[in-house]
N, C-alpha and C positions, 0 to 999 in steps of 0.2 A: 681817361680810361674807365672802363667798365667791371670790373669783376665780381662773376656770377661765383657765388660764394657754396657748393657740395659738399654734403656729409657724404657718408661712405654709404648710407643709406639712399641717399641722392643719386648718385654712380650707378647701385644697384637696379635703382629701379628710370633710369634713362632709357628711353627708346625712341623710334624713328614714326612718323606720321608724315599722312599726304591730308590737305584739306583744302576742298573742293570750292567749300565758301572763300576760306583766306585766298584764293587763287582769281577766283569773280572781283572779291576786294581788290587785288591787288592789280588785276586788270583796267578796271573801272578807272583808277590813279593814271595808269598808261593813259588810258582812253583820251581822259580830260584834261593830261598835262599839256602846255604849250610844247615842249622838247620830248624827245624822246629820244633812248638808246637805238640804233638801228638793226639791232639784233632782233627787234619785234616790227620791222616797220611793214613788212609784210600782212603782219596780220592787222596793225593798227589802219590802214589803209581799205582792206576789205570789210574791217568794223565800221567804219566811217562811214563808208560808200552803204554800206549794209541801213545805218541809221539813216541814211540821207533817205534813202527807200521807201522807211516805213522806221520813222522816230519811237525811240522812247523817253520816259521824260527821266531826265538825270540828275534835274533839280535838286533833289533830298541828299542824293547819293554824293553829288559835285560839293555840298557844302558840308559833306564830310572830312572836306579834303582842300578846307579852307586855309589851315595852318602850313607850309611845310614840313618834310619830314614826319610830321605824327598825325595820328587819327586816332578817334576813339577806340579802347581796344575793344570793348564789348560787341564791335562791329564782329570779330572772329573768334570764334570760344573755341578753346583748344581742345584737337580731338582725341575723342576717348579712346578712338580705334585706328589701326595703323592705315583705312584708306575710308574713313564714314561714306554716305551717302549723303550726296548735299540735301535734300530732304528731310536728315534727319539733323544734319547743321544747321539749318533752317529755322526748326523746329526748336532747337535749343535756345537760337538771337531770340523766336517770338516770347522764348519764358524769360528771359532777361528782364529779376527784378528792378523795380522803379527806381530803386535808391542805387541799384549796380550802373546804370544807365546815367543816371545825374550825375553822381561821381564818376565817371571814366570820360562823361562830357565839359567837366569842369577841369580835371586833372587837363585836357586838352583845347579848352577856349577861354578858363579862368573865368570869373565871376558870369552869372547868367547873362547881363546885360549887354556883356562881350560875343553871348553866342551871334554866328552868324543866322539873321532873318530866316530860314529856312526850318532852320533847327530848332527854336523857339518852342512850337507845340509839342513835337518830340520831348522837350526837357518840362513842359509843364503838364505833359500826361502821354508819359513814354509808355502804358498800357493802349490806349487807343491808336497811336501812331505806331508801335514796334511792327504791327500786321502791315500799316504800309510800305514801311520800310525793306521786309521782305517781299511783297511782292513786287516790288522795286528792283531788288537785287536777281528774282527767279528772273523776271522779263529778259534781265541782263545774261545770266546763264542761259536762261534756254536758246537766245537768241545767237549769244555771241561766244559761248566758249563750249555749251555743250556738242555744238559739231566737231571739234576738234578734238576732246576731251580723251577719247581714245587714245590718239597718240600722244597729248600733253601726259596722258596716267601711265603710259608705257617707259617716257622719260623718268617721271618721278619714282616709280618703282624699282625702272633700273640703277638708278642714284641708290637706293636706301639698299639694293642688292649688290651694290661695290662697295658702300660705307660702313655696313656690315661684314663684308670678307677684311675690308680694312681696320677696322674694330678691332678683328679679331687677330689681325697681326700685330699689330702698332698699338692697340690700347686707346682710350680717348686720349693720351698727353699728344701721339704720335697724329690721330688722328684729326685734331681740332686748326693745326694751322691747314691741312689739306681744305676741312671744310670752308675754310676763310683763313688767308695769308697774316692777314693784322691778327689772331686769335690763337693764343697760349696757355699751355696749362700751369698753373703755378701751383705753390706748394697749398694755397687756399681755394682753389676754381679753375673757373675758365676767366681770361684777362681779355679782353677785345680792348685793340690799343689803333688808330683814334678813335673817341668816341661825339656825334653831335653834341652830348649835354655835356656838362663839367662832369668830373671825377665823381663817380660814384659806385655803387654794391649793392646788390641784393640777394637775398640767399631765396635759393628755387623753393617754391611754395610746395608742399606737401606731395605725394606723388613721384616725383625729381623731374627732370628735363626732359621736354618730348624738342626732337630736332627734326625740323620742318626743308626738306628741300622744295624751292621753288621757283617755277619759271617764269611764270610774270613779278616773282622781287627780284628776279635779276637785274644787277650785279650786288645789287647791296645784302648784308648783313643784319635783321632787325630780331630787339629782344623782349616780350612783354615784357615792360618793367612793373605793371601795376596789373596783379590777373585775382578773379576770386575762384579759379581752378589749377589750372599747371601752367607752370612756367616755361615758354617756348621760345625757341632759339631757329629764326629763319633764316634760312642760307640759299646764295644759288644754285641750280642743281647745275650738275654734268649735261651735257649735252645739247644746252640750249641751242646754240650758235647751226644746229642745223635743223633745230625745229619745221620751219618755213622755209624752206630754202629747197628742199626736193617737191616743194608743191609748185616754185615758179619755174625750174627747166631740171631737165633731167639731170642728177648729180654726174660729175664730169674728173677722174683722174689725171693728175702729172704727169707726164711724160715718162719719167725715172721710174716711178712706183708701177707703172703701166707696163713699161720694158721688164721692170724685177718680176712681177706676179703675173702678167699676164689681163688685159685689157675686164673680161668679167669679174675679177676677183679684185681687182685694185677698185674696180667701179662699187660691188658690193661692201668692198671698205668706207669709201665715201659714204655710201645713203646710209652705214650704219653709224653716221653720228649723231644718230638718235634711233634707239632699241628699233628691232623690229621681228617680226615671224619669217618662218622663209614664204606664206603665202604672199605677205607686206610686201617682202623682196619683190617675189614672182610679179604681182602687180605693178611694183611699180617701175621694176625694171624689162618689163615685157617679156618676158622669160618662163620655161615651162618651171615649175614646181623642182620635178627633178634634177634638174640640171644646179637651182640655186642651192639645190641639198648638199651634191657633191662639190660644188663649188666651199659652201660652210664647211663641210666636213673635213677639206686640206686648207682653210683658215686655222680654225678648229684645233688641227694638229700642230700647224705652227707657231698657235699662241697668240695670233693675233685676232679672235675672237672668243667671249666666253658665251657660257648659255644658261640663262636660268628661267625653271618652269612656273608657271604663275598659272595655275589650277592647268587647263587640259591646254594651253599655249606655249609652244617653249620659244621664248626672246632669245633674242643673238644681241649682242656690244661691242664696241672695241673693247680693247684693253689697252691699259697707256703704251704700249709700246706702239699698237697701232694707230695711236692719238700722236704720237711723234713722228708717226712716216709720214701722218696724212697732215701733217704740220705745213704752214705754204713755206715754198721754197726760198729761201734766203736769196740765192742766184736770180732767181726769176725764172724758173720752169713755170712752162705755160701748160693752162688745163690742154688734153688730146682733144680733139672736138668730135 
């Protein structure tokens, strides 16, 4: 077990963030793993095919990611703002002093001699190597996640804008098994019950808890245990499972759910298992503008959509209720074609 140990002053000051590096990181891990979830195989196949193209070199990046389960944490500095700019995440790995770098390399490969070959000049002159490093990591964004990055930051916002309404029903005690099933509030923290390491606690470093939803650490749960800024708590966001999935065929309604609401609106349920605008809609369901408006608008009223605005865009989401209709069918109702 794990328990993350909050003062009332910890509580207070917890909030929600997206970070665009810890996202390239956590891609990168996909990228290189032998296995993967099949929730991302879509995208991991077009990165692949993407590198076969025209390679980057992954070297530095790949033996970051020598250990299972852990990686240096100073690879992600936890952000200071609810959505930074990878640029300016960037910006903060390149200041990452030398003695922050060694120790967060040693907490994760144990004595020098142990690091993997790759890593070796990084740890004996992490000032000269931390610029390659990022340039390393930009090649990988620009390449491979910032075309998508629209709709990835559409999912992550719409997470932190239901985690939020649910905050404020349910309180974090109510809140924290939602974020993660294994994860409890007890009478001293938050409890994540099983945990990789043995039994152990740390109390959130200054600041309190920034809660990270994210779609490439899907499914898992991970917690900086060792940070020299805030202590961050990763979770999977909502809506992954239909990330890539309206880019290989058009999304496709049940039959039952097709009969209840009517073939445009059941279908518009489907491609919203991941946020979108009704232009998103109109696009991608070949539909004029207004037609997806009124279509929203008797969602809308029945509750099985909500809406929230993010500067001049208003997103549309399920809401669980219509995360249970669009649930696959026990019986085996087949998609309408």
């Amino acid at each position: 077990m794990l328990l993350i140990r909050l003062s009332a002053d910890d509580i207070a000051l917890t909030r929600f963030a997206v970070s665009p590096l810890g996202e390239t990181v956590a891609a990168a891990r996909l990228l290189l793993a032998s296995g993967t979830h099949a929730v991302h195989l879509s995208w991991i196949r077009w990165a692949r095919a993407e590198l076969a193209r025209d390679p980057i070199d992954l070297g530095l990046i790949a033996a970051m990611f020598a250990r299972p389960h852990v990686r240096p944490h100073f690879l992600t500095p936890a952000p200071d703002t609810r959505m930074p700019d990878f640029d300016d995440e960037l910006d903060e790995l390149r200041r990452t002093r030398a003695a922050d770098v060694r120790a967060s390399m040693t907490r994760t490969f144990g004595r020098p001699g142990d690091l993997p070959a790759p890593l070796r000049p990084l740890y004996d002159d992490p000032d000269r190597e931390l610029p390659r490093l990022a340039d390393d990591l930009r090649s990988l964004w620009t390449r491979l996640i910032a075309p998508h990055w629209p709709r990835i930051a559409r999912v992550l916002d719409a997470d932190i804008a239901h985690r939020g309404r649910r905050l404020a029903d349910l309180g974090i005690g109510g809140l924290a098994p939602e974020l993660d099933p294994s994860m409890s509030w007890t009478a001293d923290g938050l409890a994540l019950l099983p945990w990789v390491s043995p039994d152990c606690e740390l109390r959130a470093s200054e600041g309190g808890l920034v809660l990270m939803p994210s779609v490439f650490g899907w499914p898992t749960t991970k917690v900086k245990m060792s940070t020299t800024t805030y202590t961050t708590l990763r979770y999977p966001a909502r809506g992954v499972g239909g990330l890539w999935e309206h880019q290989a065929r058009p999304p496709v309604a049940t039959a039952p759910l097709t009969r209840l609401l009517g073939r445009p609106r059941a279908t518009i349920l489907y491609r919203l298992a991941t946020p979108g605008s009704p232009a998103d809609l109109a696009r991608d369901l070949r539909v004029t503008p207004s037609a997806v408006s009124q279509h929203l608008a008797a969602l809308l009223a029945a509750r099985l959509v909500a809406r929230e605005r993010r500067g001049r865009t208003v997103l549309y989401l399920r809401t669980p209720l219509a995360d249970a209709l669009c649930e696959p069918d026990p019986a085996g109702a087949r998609p309408v074609p």
